[in-house]
PyMOL commands that place a pseudoatom at each C-alpha (Angstrom):
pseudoatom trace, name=CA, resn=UNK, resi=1, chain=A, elem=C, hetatm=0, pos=[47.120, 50.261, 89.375]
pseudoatom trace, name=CA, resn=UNK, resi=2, chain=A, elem=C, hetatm=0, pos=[48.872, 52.196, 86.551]
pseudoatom trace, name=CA, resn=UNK, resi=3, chain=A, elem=C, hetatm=0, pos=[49.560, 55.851, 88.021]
pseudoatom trace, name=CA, resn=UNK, resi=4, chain=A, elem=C, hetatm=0, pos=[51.574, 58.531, 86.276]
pseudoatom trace, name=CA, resn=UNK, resi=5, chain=A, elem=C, hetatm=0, pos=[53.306, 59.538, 83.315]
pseudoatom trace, name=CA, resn=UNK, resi=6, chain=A, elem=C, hetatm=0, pos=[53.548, 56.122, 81.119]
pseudoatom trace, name=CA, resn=UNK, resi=7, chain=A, elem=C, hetatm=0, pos=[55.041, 56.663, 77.638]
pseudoatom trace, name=CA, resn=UNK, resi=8, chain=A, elem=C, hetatm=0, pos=[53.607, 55.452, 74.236]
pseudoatom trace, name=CA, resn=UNK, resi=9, chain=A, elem=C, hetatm=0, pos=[54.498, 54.749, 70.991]
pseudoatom trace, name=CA, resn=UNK, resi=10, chain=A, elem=C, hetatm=0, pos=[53.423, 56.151, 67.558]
pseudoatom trace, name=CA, resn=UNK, resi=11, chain=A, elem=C, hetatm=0, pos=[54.206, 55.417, 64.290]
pseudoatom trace, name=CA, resn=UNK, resi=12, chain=A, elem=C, hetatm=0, pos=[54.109, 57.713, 61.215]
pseudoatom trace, name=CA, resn=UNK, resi=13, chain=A, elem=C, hetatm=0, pos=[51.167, 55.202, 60.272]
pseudoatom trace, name=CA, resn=UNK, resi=14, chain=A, elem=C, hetatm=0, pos=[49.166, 55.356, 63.250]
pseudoatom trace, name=CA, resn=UNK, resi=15, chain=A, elem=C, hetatm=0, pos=[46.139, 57.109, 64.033]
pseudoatom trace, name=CA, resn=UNK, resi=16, chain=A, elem=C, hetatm=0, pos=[47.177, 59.664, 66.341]
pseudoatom trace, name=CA, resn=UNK, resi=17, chain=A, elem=C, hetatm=0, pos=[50.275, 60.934, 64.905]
pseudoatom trace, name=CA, resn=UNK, resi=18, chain=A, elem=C, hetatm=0, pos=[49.083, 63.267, 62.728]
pseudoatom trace, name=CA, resn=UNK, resi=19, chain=A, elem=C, hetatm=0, pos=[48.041, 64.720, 65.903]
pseudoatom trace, name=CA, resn=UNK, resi=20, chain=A, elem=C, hetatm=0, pos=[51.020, 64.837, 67.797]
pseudoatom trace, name=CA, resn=UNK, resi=21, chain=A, elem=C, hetatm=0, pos=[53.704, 64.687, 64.983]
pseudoatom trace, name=CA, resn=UNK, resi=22, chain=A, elem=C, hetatm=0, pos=[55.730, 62.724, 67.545]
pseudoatom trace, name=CA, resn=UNK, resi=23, chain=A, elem=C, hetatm=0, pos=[57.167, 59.025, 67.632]
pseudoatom trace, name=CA, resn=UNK, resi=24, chain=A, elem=C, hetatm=0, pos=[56.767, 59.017, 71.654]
pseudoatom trace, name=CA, resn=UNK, resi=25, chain=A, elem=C, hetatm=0, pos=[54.236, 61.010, 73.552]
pseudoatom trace, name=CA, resn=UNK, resi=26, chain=A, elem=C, hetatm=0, pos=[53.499, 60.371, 77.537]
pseudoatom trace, name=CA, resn=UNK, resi=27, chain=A, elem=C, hetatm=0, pos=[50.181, 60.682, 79.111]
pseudoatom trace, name=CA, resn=UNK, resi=28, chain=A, elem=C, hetatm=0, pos=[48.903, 60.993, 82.564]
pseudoatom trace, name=CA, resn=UNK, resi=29, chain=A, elem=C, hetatm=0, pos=[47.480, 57.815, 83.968]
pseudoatom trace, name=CA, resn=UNK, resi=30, chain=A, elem=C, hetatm=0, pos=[45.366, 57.039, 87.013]
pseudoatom trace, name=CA, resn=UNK, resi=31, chain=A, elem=C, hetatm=0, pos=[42.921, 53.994, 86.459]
pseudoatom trace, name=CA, resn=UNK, resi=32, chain=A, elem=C, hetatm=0, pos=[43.288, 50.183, 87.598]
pseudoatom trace, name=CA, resn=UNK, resi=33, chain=A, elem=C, hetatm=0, pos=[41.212, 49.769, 84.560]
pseudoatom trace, name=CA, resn=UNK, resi=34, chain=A, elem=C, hetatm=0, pos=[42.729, 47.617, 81.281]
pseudoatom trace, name=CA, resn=UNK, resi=35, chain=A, elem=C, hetatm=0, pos=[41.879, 45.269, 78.072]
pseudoatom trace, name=CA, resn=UNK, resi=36, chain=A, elem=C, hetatm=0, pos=[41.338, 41.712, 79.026]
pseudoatom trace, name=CA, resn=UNK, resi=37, chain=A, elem=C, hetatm=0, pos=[44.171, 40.608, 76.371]
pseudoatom trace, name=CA, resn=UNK, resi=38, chain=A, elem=C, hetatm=0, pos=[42.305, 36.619, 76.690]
pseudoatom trace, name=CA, resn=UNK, resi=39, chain=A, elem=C, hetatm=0, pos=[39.407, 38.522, 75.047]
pseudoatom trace, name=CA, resn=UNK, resi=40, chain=A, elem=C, hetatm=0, pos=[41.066, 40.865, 72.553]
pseudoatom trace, name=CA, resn=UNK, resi=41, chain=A, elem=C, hetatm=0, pos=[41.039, 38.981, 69.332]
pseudoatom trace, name=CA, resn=UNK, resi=42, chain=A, elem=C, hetatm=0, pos=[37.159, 38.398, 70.262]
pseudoatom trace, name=CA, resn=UNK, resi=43, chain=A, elem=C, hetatm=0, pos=[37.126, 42.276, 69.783]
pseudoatom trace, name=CA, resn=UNK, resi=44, chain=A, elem=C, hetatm=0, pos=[39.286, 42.809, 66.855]
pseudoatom trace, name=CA, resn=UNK, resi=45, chain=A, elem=C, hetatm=0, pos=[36.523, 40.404, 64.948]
pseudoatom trace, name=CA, resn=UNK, resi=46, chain=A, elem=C, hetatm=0, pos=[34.084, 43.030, 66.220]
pseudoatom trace, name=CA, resn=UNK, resi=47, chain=A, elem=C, hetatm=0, pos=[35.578, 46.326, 64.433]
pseudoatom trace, name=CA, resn=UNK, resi=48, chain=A, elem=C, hetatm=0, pos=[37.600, 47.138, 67.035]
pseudoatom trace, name=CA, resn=UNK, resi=49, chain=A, elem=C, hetatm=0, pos=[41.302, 48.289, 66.075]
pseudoatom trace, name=CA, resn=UNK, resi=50, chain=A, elem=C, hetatm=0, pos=[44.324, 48.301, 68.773]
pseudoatom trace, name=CA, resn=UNK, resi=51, chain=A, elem=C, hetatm=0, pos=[46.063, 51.495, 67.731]
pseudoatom trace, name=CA, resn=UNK, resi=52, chain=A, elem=C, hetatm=0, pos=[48.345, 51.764, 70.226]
pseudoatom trace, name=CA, resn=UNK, resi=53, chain=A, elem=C, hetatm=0, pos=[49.643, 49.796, 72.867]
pseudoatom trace, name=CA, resn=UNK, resi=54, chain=A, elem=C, hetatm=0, pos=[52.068, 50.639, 76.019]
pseudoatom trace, name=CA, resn=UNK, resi=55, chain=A, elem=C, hetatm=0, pos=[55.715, 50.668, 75.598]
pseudoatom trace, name=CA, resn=UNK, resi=56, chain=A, elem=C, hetatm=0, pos=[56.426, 46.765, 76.987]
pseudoatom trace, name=CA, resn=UNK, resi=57, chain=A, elem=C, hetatm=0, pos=[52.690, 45.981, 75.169]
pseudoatom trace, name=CA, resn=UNK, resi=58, chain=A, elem=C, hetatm=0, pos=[51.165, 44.655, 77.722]
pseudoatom trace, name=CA, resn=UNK, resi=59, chain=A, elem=C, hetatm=0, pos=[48.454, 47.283, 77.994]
pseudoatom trace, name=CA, resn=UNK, resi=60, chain=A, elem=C, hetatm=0, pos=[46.108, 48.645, 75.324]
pseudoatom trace, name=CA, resn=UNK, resi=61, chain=A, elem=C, hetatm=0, pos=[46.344, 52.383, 75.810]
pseudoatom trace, name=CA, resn=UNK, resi=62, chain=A, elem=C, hetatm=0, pos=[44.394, 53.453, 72.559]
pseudoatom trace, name=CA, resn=UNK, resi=63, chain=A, elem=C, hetatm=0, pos=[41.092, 51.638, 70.563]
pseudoatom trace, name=CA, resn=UNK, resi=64, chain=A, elem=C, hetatm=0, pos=[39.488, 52.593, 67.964]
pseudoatom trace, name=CA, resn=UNK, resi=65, chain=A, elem=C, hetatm=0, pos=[36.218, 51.390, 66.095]
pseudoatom trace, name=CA, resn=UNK, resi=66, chain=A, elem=C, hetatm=0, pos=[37.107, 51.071, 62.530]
pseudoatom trace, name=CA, resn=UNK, resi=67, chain=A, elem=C, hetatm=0, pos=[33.105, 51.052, 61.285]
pseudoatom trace, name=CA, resn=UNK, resi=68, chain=A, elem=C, hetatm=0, pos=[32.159, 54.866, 63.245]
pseudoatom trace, name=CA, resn=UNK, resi=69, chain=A, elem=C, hetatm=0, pos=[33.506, 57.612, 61.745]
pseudoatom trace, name=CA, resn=UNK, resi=70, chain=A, elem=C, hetatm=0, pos=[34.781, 59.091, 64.688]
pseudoatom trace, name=CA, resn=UNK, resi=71, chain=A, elem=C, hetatm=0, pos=[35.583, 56.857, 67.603]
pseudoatom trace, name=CA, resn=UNK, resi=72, chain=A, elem=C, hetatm=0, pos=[38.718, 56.902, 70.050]
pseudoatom trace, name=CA, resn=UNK, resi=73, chain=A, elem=C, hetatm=0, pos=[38.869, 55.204, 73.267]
pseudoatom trace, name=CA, resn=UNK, resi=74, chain=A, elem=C, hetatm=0, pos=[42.128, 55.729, 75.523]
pseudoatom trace, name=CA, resn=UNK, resi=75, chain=A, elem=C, hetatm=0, pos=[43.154, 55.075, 79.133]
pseudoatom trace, name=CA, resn=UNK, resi=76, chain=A, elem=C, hetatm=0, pos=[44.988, 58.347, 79.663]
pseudoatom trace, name=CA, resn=UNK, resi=77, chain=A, elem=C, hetatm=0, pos=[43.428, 62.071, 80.940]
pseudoatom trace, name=CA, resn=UNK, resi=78, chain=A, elem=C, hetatm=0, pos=[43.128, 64.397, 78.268]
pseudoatom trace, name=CA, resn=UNK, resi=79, chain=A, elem=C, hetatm=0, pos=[40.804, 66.635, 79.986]
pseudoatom trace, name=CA, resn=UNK, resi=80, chain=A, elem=C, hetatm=0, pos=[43.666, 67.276, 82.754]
pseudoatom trace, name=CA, resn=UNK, resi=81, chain=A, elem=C, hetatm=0, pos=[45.222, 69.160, 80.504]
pseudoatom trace, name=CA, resn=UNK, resi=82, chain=A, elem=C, hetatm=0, pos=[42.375, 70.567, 79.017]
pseudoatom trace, name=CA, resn=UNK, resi=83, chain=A, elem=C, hetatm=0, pos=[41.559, 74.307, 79.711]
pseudoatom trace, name=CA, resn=UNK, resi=84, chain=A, elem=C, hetatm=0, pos=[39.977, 77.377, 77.711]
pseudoatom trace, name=CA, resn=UNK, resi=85, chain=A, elem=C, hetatm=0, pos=[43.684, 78.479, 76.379]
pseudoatom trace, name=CA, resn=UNK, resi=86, chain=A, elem=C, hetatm=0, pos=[45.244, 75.012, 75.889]
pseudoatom trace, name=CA, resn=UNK, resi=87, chain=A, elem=C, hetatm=0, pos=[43.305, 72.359, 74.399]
pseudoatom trace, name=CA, resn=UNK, resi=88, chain=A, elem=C, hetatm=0, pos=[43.493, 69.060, 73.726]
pseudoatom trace, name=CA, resn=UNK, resi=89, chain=A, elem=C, hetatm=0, pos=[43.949, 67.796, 70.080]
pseudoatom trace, name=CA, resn=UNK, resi=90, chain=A, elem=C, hetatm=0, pos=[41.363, 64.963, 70.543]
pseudoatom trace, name=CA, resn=UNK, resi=91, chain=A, elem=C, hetatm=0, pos=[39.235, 67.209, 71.630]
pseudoatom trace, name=CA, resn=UNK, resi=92, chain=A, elem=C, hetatm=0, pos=[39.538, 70.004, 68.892]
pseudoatom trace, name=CA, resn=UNK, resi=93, chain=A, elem=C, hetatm=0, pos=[39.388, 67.359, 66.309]
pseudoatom trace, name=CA, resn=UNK, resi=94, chain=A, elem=C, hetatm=0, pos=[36.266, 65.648, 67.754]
pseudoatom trace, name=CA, resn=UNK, resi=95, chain=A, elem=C, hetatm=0, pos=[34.582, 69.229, 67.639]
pseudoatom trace, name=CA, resn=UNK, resi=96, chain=A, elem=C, hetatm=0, pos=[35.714, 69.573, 63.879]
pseudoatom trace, name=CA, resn=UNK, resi=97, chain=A, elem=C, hetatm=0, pos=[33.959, 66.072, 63.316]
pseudoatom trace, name=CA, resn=UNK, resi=98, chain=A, elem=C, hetatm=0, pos=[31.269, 66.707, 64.993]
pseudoatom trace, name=CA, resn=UNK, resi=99, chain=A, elem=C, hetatm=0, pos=[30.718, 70.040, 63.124]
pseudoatom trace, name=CA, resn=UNK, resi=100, chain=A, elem=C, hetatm=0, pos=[31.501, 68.360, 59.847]
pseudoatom trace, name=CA, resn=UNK, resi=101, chain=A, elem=C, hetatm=0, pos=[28.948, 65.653, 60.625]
pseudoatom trace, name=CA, resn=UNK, resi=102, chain=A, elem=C, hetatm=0, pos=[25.987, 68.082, 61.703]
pseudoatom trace, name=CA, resn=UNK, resi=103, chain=A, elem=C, hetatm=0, pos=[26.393, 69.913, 58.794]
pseudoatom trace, name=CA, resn=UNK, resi=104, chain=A, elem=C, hetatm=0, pos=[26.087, 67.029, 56.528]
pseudoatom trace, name=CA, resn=UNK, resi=105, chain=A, elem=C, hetatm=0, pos=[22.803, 66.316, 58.235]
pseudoatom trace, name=CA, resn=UNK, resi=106, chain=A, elem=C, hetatm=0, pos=[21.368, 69.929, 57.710]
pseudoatom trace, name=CA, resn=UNK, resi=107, chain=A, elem=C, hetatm=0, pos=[22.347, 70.181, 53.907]
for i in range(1, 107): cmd.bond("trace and resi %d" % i, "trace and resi %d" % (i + 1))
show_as sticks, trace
zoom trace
């Protein structure tokens, strides 16, 4: 069971940086849940992208689906740190796609 603070690692290339603007960022775990790595290059033939993986690399800690336009999968807890006054920036970009998106579909 992973449980706590574990630490990841960006890259100025990756997905999420341009959301956190940081090299390292550390989320909030609490899940027994993880990738079957036998199975993962079954997934990457399947769209699926490994954007970021724990600092030692044994665990995937973020997906993404290269085919949707907006599609993250992680193991950490955003929403714990998710109030009215302090949002997540998955969150607030996921609204901005999603109000990007319906628009398109009204016009």
């Amino acid at each position: 069971m992973r449980l706590d603070n574990q630490q990841c690692q960006l890259n100025e290339l990756n997905l999420l940086y341009q959301f956190y603007k940081f090299n390292n960022i550390i989320k909030r775990h609490r899940h027994k849940y993880k990738v079957n790595n036998l199975l993962i290059y079954k997934l990457i033939q399947h769209d699926l992208l490994i954007v970021i993986r724990s600092k030692n690399k044994l665990f995937v800690e973020i997906i993404k689906i290269s085919n949707y336009s907006w599609f993250i999968g992680y193991q950490f807890h955003p929403e714990f740190i998710f109030n009215f006054h302090n949002n997540h920036l998955l969150f607030i970009d996921f609204i901005k796609s999603s109000m990007k998106k319906v628009n398109l579909n009204i016009k």
